[in-house]
N, C-alpha and C positions, 0 to 999 in steps of 0.2 A: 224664310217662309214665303215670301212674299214671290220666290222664283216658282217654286212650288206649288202657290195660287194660280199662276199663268200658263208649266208647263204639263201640270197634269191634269186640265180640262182639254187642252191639245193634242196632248198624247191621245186621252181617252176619245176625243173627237175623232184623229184618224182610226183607231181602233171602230168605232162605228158609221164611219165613213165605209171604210173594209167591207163591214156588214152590209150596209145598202148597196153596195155593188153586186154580191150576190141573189139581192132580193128582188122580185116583180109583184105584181097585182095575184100573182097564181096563189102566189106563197100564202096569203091571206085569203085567198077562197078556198084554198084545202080543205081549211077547217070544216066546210061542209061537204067535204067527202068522207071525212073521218073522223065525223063529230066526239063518239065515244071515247077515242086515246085522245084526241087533243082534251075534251075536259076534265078527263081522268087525270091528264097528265100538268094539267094547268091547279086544279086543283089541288095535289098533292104539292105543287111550289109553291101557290101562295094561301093558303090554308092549311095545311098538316103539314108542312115542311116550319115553317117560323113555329108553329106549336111545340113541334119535338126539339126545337132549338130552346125553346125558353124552359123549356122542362129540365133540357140537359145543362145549360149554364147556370141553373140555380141547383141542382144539384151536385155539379160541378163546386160550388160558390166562387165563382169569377167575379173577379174585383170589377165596380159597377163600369168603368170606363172599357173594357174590355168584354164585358156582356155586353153590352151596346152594339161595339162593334162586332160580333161575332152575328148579333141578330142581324145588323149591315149587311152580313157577306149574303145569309139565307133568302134576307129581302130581294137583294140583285139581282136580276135574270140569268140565264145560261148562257155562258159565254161559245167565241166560236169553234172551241178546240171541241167543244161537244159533237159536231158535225163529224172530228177527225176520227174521232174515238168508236163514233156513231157504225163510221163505213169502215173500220176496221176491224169491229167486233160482229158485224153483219147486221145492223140495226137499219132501220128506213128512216135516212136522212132525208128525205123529203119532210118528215115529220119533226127531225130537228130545225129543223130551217125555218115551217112553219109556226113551230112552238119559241123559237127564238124570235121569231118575229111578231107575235103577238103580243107574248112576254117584255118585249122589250118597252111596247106601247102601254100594257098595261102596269108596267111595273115604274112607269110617271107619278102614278096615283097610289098604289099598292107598295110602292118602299117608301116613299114618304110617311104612311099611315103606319107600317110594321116599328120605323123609326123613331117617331115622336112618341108612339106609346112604350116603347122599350126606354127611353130616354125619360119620360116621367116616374115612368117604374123604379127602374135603376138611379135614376139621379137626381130622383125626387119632382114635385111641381116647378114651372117657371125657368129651368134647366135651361141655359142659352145656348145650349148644344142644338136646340131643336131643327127640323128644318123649318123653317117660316117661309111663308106664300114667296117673298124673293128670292130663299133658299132654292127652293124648289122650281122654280123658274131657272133655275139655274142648270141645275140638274135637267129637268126639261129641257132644254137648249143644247147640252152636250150629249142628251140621248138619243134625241129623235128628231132635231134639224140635220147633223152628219148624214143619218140613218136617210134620209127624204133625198138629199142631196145626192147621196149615191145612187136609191132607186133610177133618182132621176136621170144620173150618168147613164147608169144600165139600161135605162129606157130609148134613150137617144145616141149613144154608142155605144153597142151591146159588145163589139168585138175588141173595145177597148177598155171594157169593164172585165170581160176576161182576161183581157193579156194585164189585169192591175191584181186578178187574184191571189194566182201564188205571194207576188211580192206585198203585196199590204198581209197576207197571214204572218209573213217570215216577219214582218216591223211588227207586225200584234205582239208575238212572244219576245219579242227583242224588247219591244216598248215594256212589256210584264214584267221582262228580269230586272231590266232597270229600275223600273218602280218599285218592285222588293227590295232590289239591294239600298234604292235610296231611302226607304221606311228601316232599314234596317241600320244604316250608319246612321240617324237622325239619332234615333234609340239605343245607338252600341250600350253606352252606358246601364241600359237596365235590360238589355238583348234578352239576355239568358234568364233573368228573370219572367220573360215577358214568355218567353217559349216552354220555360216549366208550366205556366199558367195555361197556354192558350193550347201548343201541343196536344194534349190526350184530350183535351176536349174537340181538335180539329181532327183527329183520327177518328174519335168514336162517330162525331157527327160525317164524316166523310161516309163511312160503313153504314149509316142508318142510311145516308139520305139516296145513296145507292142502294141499297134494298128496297127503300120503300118505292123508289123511283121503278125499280124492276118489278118485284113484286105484287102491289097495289092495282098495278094495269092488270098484272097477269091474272089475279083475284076476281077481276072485273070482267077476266075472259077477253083481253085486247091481244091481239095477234102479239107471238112472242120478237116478233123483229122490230116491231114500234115499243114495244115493252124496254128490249137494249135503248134504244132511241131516247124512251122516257127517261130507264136508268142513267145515262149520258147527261142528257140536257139536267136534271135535279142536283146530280154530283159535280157539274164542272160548272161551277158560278164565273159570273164577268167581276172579279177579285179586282180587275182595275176600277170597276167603276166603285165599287166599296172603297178603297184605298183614297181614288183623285175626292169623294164625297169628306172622306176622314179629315185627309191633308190636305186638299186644294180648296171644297166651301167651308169647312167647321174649322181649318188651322188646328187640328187635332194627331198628331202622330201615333198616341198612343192608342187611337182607338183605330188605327189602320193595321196594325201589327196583326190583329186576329184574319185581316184579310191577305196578308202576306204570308202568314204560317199555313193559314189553307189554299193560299194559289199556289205554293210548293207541293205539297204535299197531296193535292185533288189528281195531279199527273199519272203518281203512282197507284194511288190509288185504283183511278178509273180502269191504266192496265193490268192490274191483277184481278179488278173486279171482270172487265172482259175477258180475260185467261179463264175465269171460274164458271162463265158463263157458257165460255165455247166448251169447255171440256164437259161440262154439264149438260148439252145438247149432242156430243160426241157420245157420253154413258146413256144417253134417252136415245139415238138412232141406233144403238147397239143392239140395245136388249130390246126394240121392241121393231115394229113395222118402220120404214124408213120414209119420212115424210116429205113432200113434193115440195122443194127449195121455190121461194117465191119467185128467184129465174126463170126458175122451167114454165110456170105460168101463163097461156096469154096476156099481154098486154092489161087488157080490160078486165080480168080479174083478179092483177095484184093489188094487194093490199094497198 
């Protein structure tokens, strides 16, 4: 356990290392070009997204260490395969980018607090599972020092922050599978057990939290390309940082399991949910007027 403690703050460090290499100061003044999807879209992750979670693990009835961590994975921000998913189902990655990057900032404050009250709920008061002020320093430290670090790479050698992006995405998912499969032999012993449990509760939450991520903007009347965007970044959580929190500060295995059965399974998901989404845009430019792709647009008033 003890290697465990040392190499999944590291792993997760480079994973947000990665991320600040893509980031600048723009990314964070977005928000006030498109103040509407970002708080629509921020809103519905850390506010109605942990809601419909704790609804569905108690109706689920998830055993309490496994409610916990299920709330874990909803607290975490979007991770960066959201971006991937984002510009492949036609969504405005500028807007994941931005929503990752704020999210990441406020989700210092905002997963600590979804944490400890999920953790006195489930496991009663005084629970030493919590995170406590040097827990979370901790967590602070592997979130958003890497994150600065990069910016700052990117600021001072921008041509060598790009030639670092493909290869730090391909270690992201490299580093993910690893950390599943290593949450996964820790627990062989009650594996199957744990995936009857956690399973149809990661499927159903997978489908909610893409909907609501889609549809909630669209509701709000947010342009439907930031709307994929939102769907994206709410559906695809950073599962490593839930996992290195589970097993690297808590020494908890079993309460990372719920983030390893959804960092499998958020993949397929996200592609069938964008398959449903193009096609469903394909049956709307059919049947009615054919609407002006935000390409074709001037500059100055796309989205």
């Amino acid at each position: 356990m003890d290697l465990a403690a040392v190499t999944l703050p590291i792993a997760l460090a480079i994973i947000m290392l990665g991320l600040g290499l893509g980031l600048t100061p723009a990314d964070f003044r977005r928000v006030l070009t498109h103040p509407k999807a970002t708080v629509v879209a921020l809103g519905c992750q850390v506010v109605l997204l942990p809601a419909v979670c704790f609804g569905l693990v108690n109706a689920f009835g998830l055993p309490p260490v496994l409610a916990v961590g299920t709330m874990l994975v909803v607290a975490s921000p979007g991770g960066t395969a959201a971006n991937l998913f984002s510009h492949l189902y036609g969504g405005d990655v500028a807007l994941n980018v931005t929503l990752t990057a704020v999210n990441s900032v406020i989700s210092v404050v905002t997963l600590p607090l979804v944490f400890n009250l999920s953790a006195q709920h489930f496991l009663g008061e005084g629970t030493e599972l919590g995170l406590q002020f040097a827990k979370t320093l901790q967590v602070f430290a592997i979130v958003l020092i890497p994150v600065a670090i990069g910016m700052y790479v990117r600021a001072r050698a921008e041509s060598f922050a790009r030639r670092m992006d493909r290869p730090v995405k391909i270690a992201s998912v490299v580093i993910l599978v690893a950390i599943i499969l290593g949450a996964a032999l820790q627990e062989r012993a009650n594996l199957l057990d744990y995936l009857r449990s956690t399973g149809p509760v990661a499927v159903v939450l997978l489908m909610l939290s893409l909907s609501v991520g889609y549809w909630v903007p669209r509701l709000c009347r947010v342009e439907r390309g930031q709307a994929i965007a939102s769907c994206m970044e709410i559906g695809l959580h950073n599962t490593t940082l839930a996992i290195t929190i589970a097993m690297g500060i808590l020494d908890n295995t079993e309460m990372a399991v719920p983030g390893a059965t959804y960092g499998v399974l958020m993949f397929f998901a996200a592609a069938l949910a964008g398959v449903l989404l193009r096609r469903a845009a394909h049956t709307s430019d059919t049947g009615g007027p054919t609407p002006v792709p935000d390409s074709a647009l001037p500059e100055s008033e796309r989205p």
